[in-house]
Backbone atoms as SQL, in Angstrom:
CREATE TABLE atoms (id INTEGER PRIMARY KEY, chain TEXT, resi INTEGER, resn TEXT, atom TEXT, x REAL, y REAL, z REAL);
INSERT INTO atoms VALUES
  (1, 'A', 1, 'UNK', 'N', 85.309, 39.409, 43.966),
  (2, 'A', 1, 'UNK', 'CA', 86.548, 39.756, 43.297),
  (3, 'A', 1, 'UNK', 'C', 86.652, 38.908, 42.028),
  (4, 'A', 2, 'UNK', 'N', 87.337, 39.348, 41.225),
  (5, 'A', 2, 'UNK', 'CA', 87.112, 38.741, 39.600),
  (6, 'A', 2, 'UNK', 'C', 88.443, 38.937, 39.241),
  (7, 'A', 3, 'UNK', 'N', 89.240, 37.470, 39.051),
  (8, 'A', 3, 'UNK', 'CA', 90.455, 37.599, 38.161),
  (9, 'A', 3, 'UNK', 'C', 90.708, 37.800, 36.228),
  (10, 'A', 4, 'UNK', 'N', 91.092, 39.039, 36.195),
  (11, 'A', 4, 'UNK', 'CA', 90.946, 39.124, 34.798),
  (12, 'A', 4, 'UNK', 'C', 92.703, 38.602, 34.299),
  (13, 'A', 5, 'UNK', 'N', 92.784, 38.472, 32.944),
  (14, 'A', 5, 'UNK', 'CA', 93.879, 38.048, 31.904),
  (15, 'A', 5, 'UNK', 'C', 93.597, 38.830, 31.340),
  (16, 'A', 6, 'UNK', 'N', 95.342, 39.672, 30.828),
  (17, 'A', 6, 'UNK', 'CA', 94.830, 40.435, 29.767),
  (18, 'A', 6, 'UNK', 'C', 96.104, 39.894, 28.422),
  (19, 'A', 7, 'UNK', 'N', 95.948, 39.050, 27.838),
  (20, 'A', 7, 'UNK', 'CA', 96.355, 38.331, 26.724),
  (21, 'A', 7, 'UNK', 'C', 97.520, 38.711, 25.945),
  (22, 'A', 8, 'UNK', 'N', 97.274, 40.145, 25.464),
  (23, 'A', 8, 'UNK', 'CA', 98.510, 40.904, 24.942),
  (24, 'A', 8, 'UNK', 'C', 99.997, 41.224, 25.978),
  (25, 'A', 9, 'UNK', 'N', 99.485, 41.017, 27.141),
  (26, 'A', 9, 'UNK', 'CA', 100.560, 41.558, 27.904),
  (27, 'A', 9, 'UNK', 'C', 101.407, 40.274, 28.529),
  (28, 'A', 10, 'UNK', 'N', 100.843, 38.998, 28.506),
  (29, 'A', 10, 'UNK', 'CA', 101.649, 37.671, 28.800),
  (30, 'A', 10, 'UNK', 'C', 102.244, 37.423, 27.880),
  (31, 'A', 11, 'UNK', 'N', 103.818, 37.141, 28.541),
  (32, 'A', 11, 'UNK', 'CA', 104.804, 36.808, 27.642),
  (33, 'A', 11, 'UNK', 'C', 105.409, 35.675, 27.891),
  (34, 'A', 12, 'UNK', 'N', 104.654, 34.722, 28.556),
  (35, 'A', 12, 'UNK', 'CA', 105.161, 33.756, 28.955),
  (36, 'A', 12, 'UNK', 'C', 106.128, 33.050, 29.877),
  (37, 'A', 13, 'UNK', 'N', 106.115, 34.026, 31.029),
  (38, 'A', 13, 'UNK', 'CA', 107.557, 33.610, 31.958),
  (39, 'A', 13, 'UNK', 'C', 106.428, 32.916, 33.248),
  (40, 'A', 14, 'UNK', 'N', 105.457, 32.116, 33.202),
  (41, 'A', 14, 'UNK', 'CA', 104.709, 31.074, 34.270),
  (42, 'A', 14, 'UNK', 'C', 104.784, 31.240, 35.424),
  (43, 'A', 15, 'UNK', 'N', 105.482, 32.680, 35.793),
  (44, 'A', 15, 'UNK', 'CA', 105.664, 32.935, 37.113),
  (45, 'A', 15, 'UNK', 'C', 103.893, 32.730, 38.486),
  (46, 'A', 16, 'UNK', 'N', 102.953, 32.701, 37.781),
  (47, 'A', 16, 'UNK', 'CA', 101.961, 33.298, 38.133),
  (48, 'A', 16, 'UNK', 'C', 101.927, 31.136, 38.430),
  (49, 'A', 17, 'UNK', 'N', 101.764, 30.364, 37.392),
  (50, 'A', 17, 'UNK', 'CA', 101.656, 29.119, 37.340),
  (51, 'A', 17, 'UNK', 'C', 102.488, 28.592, 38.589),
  (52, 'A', 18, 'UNK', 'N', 103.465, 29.460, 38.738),
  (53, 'A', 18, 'UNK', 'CA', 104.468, 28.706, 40.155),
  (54, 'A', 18, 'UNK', 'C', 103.733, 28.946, 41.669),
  (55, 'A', 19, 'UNK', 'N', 102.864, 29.936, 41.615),
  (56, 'A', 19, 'UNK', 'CA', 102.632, 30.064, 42.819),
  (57, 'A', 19, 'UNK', 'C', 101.327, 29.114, 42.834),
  (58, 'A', 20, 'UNK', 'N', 99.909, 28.796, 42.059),
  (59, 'A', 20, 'UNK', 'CA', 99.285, 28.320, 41.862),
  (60, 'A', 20, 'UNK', 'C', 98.630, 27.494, 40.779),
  (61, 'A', 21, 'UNK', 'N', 99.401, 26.662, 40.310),
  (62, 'A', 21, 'UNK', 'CA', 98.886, 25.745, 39.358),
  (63, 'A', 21, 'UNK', 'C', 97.775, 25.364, 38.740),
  (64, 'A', 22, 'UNK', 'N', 97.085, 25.034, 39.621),
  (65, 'A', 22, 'UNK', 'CA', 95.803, 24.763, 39.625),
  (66, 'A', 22, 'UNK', 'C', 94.673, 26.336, 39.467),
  (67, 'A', 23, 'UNK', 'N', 95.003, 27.416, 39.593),
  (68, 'A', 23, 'UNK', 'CA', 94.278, 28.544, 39.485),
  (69, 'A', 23, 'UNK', 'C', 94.662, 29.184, 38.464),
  (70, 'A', 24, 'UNK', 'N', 96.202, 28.762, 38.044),
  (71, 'A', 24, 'UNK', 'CA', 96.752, 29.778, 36.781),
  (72, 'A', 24, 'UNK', 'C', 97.252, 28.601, 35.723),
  (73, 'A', 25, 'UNK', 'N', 96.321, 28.102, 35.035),
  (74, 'A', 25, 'UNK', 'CA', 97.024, 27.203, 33.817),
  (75, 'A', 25, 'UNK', 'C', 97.683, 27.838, 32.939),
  (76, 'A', 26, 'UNK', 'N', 98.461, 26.470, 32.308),
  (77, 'A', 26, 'UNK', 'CA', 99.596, 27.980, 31.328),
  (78, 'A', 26, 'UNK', 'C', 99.271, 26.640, 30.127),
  (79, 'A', 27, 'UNK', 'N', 99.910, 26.867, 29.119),
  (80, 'A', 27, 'UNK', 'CA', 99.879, 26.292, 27.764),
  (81, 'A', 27, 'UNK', 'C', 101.636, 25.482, 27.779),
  (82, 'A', 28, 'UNK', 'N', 101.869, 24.945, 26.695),
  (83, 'A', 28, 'UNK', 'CA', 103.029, 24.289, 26.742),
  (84, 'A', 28, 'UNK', 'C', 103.918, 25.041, 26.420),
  (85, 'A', 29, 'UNK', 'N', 103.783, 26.267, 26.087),
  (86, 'A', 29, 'UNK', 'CA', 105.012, 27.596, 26.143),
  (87, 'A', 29, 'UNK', 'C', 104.909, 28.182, 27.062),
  (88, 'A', 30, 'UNK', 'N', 104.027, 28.480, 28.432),
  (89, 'A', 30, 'UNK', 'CA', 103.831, 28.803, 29.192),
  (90, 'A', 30, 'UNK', 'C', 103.435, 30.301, 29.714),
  (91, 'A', 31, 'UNK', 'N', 102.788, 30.283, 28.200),
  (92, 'A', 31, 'UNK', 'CA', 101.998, 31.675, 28.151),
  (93, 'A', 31, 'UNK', 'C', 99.877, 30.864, 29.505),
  (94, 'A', 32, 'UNK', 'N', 100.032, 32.453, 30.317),
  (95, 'A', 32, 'UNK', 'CA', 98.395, 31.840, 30.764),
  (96, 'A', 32, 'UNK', 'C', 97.245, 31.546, 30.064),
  (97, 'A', 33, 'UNK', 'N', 96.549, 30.439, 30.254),
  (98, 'A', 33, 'UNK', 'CA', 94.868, 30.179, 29.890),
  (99, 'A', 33, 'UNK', 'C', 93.638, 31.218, 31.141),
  (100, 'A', 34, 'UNK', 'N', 94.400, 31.684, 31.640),
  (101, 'A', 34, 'UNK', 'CA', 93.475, 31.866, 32.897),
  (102, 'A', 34, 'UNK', 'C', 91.960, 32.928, 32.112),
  (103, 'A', 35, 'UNK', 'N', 90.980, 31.872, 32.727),
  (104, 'A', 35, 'UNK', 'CA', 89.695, 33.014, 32.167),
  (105, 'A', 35, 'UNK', 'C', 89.317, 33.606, 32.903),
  (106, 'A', 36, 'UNK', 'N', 89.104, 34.921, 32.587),
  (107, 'A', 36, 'UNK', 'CA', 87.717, 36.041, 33.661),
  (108, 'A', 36, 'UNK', 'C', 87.166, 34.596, 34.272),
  (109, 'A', 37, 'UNK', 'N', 87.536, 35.224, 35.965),
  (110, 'A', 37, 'UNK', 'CA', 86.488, 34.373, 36.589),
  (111, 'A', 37, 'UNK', 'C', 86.341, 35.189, 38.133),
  (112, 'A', 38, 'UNK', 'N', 85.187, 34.906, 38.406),
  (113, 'A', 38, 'UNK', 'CA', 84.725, 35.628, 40.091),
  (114, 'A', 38, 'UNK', 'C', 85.369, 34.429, 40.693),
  (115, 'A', 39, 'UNK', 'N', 86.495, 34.694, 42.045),
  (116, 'A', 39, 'UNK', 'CA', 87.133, 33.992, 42.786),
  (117, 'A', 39, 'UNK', 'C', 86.141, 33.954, 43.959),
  (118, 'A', 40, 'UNK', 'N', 86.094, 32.743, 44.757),
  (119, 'A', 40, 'UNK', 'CA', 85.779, 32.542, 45.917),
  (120, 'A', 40, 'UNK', 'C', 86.552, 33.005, 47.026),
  (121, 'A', 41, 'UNK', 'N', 86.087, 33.852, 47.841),
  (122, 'A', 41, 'UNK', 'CA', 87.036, 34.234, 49.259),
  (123, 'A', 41, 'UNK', 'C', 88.267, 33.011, 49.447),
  (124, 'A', 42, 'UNK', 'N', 88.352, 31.813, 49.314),
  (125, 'A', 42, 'UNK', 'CA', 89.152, 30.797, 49.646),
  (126, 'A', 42, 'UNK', 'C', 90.317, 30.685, 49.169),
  (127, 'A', 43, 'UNK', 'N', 90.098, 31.449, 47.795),
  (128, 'A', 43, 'UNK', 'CA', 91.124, 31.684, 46.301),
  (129, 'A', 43, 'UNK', 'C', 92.104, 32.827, 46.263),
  (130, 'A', 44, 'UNK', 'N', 91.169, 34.135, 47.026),
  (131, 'A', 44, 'UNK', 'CA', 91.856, 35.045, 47.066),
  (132, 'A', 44, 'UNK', 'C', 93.576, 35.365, 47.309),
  (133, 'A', 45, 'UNK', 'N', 93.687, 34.433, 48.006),
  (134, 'A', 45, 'UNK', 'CA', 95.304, 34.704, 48.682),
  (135, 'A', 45, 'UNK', 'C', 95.945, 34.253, 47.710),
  (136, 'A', 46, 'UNK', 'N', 95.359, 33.421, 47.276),
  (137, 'A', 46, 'UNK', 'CA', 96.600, 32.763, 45.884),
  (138, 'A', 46, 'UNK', 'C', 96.613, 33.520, 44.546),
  (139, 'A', 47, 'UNK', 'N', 95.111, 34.125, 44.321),
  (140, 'A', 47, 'UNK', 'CA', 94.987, 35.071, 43.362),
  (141, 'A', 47, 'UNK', 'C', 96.010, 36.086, 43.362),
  (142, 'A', 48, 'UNK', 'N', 95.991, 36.810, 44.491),
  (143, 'A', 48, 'UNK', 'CA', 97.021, 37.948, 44.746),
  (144, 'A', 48, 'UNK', 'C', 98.143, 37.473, 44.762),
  (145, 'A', 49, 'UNK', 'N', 98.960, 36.304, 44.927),
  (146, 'A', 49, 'UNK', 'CA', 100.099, 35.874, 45.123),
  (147, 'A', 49, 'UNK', 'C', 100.601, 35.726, 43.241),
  (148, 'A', 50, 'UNK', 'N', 99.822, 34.773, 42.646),
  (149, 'A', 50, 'UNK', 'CA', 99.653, 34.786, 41.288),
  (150, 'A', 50, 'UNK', 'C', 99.721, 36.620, 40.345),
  (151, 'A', 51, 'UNK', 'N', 99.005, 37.179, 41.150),
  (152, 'A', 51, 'UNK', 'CA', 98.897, 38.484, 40.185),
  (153, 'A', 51, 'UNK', 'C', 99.954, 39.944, 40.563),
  (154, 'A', 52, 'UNK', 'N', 100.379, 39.425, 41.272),
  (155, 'A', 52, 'UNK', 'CA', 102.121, 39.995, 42.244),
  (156, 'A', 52, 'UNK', 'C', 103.396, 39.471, 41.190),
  (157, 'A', 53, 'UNK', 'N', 102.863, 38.367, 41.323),
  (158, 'A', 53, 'UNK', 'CA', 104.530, 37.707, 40.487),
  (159, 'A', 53, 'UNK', 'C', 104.398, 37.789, 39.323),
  (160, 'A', 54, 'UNK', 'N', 103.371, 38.316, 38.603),
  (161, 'A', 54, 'UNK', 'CA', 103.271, 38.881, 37.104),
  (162, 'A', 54, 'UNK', 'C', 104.202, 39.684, 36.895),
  (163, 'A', 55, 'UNK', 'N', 105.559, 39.477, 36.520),
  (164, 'A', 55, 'UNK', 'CA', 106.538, 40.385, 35.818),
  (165, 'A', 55, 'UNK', 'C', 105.845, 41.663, 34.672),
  (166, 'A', 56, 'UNK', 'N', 104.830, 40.879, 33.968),
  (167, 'A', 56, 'UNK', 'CA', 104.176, 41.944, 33.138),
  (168, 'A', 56, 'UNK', 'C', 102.953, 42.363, 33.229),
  (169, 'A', 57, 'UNK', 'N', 102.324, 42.258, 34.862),
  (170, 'A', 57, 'UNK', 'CA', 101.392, 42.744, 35.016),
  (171, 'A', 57, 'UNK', 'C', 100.029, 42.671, 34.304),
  (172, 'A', 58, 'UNK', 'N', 100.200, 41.047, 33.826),
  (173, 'A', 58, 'UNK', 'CA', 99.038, 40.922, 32.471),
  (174, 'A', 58, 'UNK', 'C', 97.616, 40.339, 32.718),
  (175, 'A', 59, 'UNK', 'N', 97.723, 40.280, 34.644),
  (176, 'A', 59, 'UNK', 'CA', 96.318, 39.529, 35.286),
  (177, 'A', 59, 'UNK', 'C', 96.898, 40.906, 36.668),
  (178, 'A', 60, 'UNK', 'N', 95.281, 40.629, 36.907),
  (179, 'A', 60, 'UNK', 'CA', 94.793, 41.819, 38.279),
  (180, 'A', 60, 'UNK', 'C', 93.710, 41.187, 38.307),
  (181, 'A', 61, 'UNK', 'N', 93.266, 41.951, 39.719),
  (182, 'A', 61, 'UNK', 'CA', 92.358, 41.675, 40.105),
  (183, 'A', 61, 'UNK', 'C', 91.060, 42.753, 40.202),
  (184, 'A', 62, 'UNK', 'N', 89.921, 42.790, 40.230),
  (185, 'A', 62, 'UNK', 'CA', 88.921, 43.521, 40.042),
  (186, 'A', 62, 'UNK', 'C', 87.625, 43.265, 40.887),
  (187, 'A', 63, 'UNK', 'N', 87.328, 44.265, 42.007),
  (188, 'A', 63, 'UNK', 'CA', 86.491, 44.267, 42.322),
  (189, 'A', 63, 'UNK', 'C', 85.003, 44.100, 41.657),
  (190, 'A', 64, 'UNK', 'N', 83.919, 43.176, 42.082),
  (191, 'A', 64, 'UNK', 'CA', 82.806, 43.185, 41.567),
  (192, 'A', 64, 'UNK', 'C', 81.666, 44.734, 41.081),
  (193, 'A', 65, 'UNK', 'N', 81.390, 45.034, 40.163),
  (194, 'A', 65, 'UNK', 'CA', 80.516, 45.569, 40.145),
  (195, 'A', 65, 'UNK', 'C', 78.838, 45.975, 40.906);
């Protein structure tokens, strides 16, 4: 599974940063840094928890190719 960001669509409300900090960095306006990255099974639950509370729907998740 691969967490994508999609840049144009964060508007900065860190909701995603509240559930996981450490998986969803935000900047000091609290727009996300989060990069394309393949999650480890361990990550998953927080991934989805993070990409739920996206008010603007600007990270998902994506099955591997």
């Amino acid at each position: 599974m691969r967490l994508r960001l999609d840049r144009n669509l964060c508007v900065g409300h860190a909701q995603c940063f509240a559930t996981d900090p450490d998986l969803f960095p935000i900047d000091d306006e609290g727009f996300s840094l989060v990069d394309d990255q393949e999650l480890p099974a361990d990550r998953l639950a927080a991934a989805r928890a993070g990409v739920n509370a996206c008010p603007e729907r600007a990270l998902r998740l994506e099955e591997d190719a």
